[in-house]
C-alpha positions as CSV (number, residue, x, y, z in Angstrom):
1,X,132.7,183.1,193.4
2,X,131.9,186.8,192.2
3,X,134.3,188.8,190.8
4,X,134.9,191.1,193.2
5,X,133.6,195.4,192.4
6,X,137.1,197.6,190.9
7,X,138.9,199.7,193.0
8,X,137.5,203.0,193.4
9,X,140.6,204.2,191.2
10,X,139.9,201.6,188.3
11,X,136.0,202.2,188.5
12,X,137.3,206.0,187.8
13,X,139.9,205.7,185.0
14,X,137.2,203.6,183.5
15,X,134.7,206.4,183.4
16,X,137.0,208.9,182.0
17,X,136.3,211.2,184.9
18,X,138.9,213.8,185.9
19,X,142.0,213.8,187.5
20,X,142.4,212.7,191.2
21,X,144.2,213.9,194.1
22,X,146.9,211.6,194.8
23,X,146.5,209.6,198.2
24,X,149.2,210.6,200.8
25,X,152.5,208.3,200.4
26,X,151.3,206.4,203.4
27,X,148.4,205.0,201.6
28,X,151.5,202.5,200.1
29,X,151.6,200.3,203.7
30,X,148.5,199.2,202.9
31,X,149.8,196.6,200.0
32,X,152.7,195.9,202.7
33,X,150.2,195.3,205.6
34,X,148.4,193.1,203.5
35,X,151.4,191.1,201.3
36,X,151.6,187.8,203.7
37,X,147.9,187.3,202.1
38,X,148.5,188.6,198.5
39,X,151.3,186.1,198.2
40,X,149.9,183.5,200.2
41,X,146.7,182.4,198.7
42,X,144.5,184.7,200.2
43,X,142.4,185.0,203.2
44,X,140.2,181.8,203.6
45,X,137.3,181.0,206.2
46,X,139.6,178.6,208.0
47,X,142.2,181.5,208.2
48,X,139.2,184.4,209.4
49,X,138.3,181.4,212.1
50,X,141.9,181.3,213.2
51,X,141.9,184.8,214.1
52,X,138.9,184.9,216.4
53,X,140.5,183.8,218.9
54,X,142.8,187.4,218.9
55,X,139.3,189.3,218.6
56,X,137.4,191.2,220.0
57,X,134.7,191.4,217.5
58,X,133.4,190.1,213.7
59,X,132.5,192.4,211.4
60,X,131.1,191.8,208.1
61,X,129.4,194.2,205.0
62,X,127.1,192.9,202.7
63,X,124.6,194.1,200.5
64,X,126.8,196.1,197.8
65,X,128.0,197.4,201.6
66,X,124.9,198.5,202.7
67,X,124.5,195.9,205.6
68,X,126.9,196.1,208.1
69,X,126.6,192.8,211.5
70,X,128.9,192.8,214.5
71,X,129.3,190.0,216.2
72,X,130.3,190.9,219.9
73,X,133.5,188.5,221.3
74,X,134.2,190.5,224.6
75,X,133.8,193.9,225.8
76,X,136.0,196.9,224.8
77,X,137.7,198.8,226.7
78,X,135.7,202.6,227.1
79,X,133.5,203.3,224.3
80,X,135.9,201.8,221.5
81,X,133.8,199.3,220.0
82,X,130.9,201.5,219.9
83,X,133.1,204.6,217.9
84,X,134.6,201.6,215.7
85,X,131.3,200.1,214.5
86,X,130.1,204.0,214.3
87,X,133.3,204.6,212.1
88,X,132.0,201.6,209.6
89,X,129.0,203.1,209.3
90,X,129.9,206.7,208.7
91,X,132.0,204.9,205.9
92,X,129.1,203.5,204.5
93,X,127.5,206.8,204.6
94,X,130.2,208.7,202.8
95,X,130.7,205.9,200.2
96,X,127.2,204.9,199.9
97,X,127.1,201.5,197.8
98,X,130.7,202.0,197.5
99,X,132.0,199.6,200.2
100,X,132.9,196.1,199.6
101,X,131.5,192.9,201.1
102,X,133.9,191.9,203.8
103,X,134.1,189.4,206.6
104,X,137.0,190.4,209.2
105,X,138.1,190.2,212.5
106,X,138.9,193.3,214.7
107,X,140.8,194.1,218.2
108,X,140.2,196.9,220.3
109,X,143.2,196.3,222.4
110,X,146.2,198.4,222.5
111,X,148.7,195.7,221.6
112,X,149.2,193.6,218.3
113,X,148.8,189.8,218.6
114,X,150.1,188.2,215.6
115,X,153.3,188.2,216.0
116,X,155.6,187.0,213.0
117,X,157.9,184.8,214.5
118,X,155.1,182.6,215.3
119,X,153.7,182.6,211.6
120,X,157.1,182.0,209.5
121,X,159.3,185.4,209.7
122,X,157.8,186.5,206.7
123,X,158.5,183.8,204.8
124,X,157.6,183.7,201.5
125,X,157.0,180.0,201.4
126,X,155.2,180.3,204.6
127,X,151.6,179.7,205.5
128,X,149.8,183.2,206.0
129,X,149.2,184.1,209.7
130,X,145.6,184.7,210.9
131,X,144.3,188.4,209.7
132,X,143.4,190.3,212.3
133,X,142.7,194.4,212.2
134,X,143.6,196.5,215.4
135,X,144.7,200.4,216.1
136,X,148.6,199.4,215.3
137,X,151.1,197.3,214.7
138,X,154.9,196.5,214.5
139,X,157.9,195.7,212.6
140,X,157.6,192.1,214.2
141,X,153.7,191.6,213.7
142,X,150.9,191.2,211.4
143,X,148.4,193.0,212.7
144,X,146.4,195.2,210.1
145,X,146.3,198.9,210.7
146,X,143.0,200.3,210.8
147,X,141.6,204.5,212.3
148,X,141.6,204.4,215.9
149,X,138.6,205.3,217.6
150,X,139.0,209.1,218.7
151,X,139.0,210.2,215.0
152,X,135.3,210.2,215.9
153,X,135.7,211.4,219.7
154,X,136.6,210.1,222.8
155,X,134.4,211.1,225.0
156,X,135.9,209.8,228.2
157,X,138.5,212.6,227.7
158,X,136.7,214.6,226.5
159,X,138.4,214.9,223.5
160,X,136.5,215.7,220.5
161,X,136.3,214.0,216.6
162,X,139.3,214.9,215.3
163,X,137.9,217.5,212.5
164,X,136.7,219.8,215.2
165,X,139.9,219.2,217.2
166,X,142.7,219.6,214.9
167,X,141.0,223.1,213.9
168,X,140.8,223.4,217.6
169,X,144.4,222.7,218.3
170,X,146.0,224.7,215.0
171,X,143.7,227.8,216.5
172,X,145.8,227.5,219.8
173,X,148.9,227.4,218.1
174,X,148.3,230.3,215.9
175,X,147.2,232.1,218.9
176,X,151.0,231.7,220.3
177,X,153.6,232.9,218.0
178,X,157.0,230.6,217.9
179,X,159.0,233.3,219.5
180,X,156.8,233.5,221.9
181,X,156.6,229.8,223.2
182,X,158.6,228.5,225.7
183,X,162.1,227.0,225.0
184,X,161.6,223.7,226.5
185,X,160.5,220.5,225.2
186,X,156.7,219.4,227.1
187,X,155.0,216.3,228.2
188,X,151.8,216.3,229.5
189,X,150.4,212.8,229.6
190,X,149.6,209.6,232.1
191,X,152.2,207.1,233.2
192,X,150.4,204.9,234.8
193,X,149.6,202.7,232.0
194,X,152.2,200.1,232.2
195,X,154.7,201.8,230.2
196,X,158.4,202.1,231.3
197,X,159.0,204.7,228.6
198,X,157.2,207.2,230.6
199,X,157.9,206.3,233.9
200,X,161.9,206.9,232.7
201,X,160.4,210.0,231.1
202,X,159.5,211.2,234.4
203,X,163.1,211.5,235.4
204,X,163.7,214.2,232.5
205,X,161.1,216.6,234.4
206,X,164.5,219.7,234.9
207,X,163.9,222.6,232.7
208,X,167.4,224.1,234.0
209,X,169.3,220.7,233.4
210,X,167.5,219.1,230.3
211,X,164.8,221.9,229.3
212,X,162.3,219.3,229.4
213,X,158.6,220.2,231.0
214,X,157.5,216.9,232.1
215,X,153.2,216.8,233.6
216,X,151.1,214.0,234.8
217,X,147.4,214.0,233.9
218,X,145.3,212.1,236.0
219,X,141.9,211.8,234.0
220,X,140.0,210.7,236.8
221,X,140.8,214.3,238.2
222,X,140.2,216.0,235.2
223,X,136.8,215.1,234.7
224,X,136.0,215.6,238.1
225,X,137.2,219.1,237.6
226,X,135.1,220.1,233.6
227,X,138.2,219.1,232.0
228,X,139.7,222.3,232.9
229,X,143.2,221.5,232.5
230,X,143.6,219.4,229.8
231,X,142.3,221.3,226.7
232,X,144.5,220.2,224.1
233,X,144.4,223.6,222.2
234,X,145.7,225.0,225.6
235,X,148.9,222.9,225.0
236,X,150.5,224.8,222.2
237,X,152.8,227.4,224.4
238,X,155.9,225.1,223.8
239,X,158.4,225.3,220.9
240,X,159.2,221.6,221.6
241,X,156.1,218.5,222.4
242,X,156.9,215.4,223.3
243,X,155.6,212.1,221.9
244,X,155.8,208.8,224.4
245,X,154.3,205.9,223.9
246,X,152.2,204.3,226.4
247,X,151.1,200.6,226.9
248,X,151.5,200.7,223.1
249,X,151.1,203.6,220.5
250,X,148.8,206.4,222.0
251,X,146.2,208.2,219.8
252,X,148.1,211.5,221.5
253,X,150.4,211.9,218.4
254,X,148.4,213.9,215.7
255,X,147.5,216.0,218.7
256,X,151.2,216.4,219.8
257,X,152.2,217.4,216.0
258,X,148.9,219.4,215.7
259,X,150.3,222.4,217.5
260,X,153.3,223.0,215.0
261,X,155.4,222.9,217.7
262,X,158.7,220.7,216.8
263,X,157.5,217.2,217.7
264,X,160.3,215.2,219.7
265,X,159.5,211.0,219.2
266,X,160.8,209.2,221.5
267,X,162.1,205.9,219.3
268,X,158.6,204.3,218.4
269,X,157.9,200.7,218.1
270,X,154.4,201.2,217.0
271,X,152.9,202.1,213.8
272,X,149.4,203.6,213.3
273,X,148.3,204.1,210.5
274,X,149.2,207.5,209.5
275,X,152.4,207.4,211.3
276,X,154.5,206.1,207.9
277,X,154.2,209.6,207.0
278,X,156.8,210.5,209.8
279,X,159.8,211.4,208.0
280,X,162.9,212.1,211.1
281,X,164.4,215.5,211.2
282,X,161.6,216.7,208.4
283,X,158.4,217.0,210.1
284,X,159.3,215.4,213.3
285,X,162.5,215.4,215.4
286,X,163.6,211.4,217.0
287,X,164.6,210.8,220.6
288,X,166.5,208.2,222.4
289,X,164.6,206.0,224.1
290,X,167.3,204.2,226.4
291,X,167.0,205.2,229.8
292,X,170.4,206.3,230.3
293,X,170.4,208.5,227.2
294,X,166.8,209.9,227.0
295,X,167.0,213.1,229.1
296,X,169.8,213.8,227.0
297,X,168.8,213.4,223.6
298,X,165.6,215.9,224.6
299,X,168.0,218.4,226.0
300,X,170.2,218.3,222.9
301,X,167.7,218.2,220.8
302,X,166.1,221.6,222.4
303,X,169.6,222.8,222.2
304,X,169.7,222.0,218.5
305,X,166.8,223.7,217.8
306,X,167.4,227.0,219.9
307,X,170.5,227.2,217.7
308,X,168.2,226.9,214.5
309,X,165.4,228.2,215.2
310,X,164.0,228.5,211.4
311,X,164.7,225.4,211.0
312,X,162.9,223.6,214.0
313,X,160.0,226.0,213.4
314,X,159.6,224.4,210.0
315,X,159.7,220.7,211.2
316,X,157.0,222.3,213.3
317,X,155.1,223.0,210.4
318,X,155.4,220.5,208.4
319,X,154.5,218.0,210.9
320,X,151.7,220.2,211.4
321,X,150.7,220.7,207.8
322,X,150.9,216.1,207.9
323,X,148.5,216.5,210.1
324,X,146.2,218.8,208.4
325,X,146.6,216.5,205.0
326,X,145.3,213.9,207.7
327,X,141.6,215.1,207.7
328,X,138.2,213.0,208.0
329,X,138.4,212.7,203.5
330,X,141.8,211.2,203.9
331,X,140.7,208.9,206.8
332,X,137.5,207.3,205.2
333,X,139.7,206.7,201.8
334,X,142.4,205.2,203.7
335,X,139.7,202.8,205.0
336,X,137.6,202.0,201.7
337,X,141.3,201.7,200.5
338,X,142.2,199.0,202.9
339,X,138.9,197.5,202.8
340,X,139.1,197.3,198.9
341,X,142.5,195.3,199.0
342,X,141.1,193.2,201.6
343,X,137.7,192.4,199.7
344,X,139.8,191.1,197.2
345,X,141.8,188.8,199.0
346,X,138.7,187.1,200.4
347,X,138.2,183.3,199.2
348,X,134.6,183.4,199.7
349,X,132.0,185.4,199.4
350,X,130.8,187.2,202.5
351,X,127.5,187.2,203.9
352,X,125.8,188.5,206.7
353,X,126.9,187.3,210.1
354,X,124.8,184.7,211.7
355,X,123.0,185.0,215.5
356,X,124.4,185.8,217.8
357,X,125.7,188.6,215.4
358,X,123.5,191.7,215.5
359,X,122.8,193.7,212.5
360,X,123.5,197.8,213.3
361,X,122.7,201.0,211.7
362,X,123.3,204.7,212.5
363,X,120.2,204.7,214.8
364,X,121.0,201.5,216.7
365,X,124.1,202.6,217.5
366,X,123.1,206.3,218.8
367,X,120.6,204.4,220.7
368,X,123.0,202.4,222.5
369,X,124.9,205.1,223.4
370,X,124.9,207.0,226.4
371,X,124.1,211.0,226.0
372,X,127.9,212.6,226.2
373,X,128.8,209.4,223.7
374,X,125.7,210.5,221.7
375,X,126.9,214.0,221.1
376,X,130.0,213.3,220.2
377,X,129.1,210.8,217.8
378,X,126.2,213.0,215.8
379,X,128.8,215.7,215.9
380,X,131.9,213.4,213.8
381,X,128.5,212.2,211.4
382,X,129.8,212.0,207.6
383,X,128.4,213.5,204.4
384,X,127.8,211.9,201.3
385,X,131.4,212.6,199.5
386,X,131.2,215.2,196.8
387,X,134.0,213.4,194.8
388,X,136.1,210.5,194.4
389,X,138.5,208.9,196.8
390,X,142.5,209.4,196.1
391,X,144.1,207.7,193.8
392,X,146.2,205.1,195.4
393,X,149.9,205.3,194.8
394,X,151.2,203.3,192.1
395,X,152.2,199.4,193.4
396,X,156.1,199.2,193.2
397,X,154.9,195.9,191.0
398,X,152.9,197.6,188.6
């Protein structure tokens, strides 16, 4: 088997170039994600088969990652599959020949699948569970955290890639001073989804009795209407946003924290990717999420921060200023990152995918998609990267 190619940190200490930019703490789950692996032998082909069954679709890079084949399992909800195979690619593009060969499994639905009590607790001396990469995951799975899709658009929301949006969104909150927001805590999102965290939610909608603003959006309305009302960067006129999860995690939290309003989470039990960099009453203020307590915690937390207001406008901030470190850069080296760990916990060397699998490129993909899904993809394209990718922080084995 070939010795798999350094990590882009080695390959630079080795060249003597100069001094990185650190990679956000958060970068550090990625060794955690992917321990039931590094101590269990690896990742073997019996192990990738295992996990099919959980997937939605095979991916593998090959070629010096130059060749990218997906192998289609069952349709994705929306346009995720195409955005995540358009993510790989824009990868490829920004890293070109920089990508290692892998051979993984992927899920485009909300929830994670492996869970742990099915695979040995995390047991040391345990077999390691199937590895299988998704939008989240939990304390109690193993499911490997990769970018969601809408970092590249979403167009049946007409939300944008999230480099145009953020600036969007920060524009918006600029444009509304902090003394000038409103002193309630706002909501505006869909319950409907199966989730009894926002159904309860619903109950909290009394700006006199728990100064909480709480608004359905109903998509199929919105885009009936041009989208009128639901311009994120229209959503910034609240010292206090609310973060609920839905049927799992919800890609509406960097937008909730974009604003630099005081973001209040309501107890979450999923993890994206970027969400390790929440740090509780720093850049993001936690909720209750039992029923009976909920519209309470959100009115004492209001109260809290009506009674220090410099302080709540500077967990504003900072939760804003995560999500400006958050930017496209800091997304495609998170991903070579976690690919680069992964390549080196294969136990064979990949190749391309066989038939049915289809090999894709940039144009494939654009043809494929419809003209809305078009623009927004050509308009989230990548650029060769001018420099290296962050240094990974240092392994608490090392």
């Amino acid at each position: 088997m070939a010795k798999p190619p350094p990590t882009p940190a080695a390959a630079a200490n080795a060249s003597g170039g100069v001094p990185r930019r650190q990679c956000p703490a958060y970068f550090a789950a990625i060794r955690r994600d992917l321990a039931p692996w590094r101590r269990g032998g690896g990742v073997t082909r019996a192990l990738l088969n295992a996990a099919q069954r959980r997937a939605s679709m095979r991916v593998t890079i090959t070629g010096g990652g130059r060749r990218l084949h997906v192998e289609l399992y069952y349709a994705c909800v929306q346009s995720r599959a195409l955005f995540t195979v358009w993510s790989l690619l824009q990868l490829m593009r920004r890293y070109p020949g920089r990508v290692p060969d892998v051979d993984l499994m992927f899920d485009c639905m909300d929830r994670p699948a492996i869970n742990r009590t099915e695979h040995g607790n995390g047991d040391p001396s345990a077999p390691p569970p199937p590895p299988l990469f998704r939008y989240c995951t939990t304390r109690d799975h193993f499911d490997i955290p990769f970018p969601d899709w809408s970092f590249w658009g979403w167009p049946e929301t007409n939300i944008g890639p999230w480099r145009s949006e953020f600036r969007s969104i920060k524009h918006g909150g600029k444009a509304v001073k902090w003394k000038e927001r409103a002193a309630t805590a706002y909501w505006k999102g869909n319950p409907d989804v199966a989730s009894p965290l926002r159904v309860a939610l619903l109950s909290c909608n009394d700006t006199n009795l728990w100064h909480a603003e709480i608004m359905r959006q109903n998509w199929e309305e919105e885009a009936k209407s041009g989208y009128q009302h639901s311009k994120l960067s229209s959503q910034c006129t609240h010292r206090y946003k609310i973060y609920a999860e839905g049927f799992a995690w919800s890609v509406s939290l960097k937008y909730i924290l974009s604003c630099g309003s005081m973001a209040l989470i309501i107890d979450p039990q999923y993890e994206d990717f970027f969400s390790r960099g929440l740090q509780p009453e720093v850049n993001f203020w936690p909720v209750r999420a039992a029923a009976a307590g909920m519209c309470e915690s959100i009115r004492d937390a209001v109260e809290w921060g009506e009674a220090h207001p410099a302080e709540a406008e500077k967990v504003g901030r900072r939760g804003q200023r995560l999500m400006q470190e958050l930017d496209m850069p800091a997304v495609y080296d998170y991903m070579l990152h976690l690919l680069d760990e992964y390549a080196r916990l294969l136990r064979f060397r990949p190749v391309p995918a066989p038939a049915p699998a289809q090999e894709v490129c940039e144009a494939s993909v654009l043809c494929l998609a419809g003209e809305k899904q078009r623009r927004f993809l050509e308009a989230s394209a990548a650029q060769p990267a001018a420099s290296e990718p962050c240094v990974m922080p240092p392994d608490a084995g090392e």
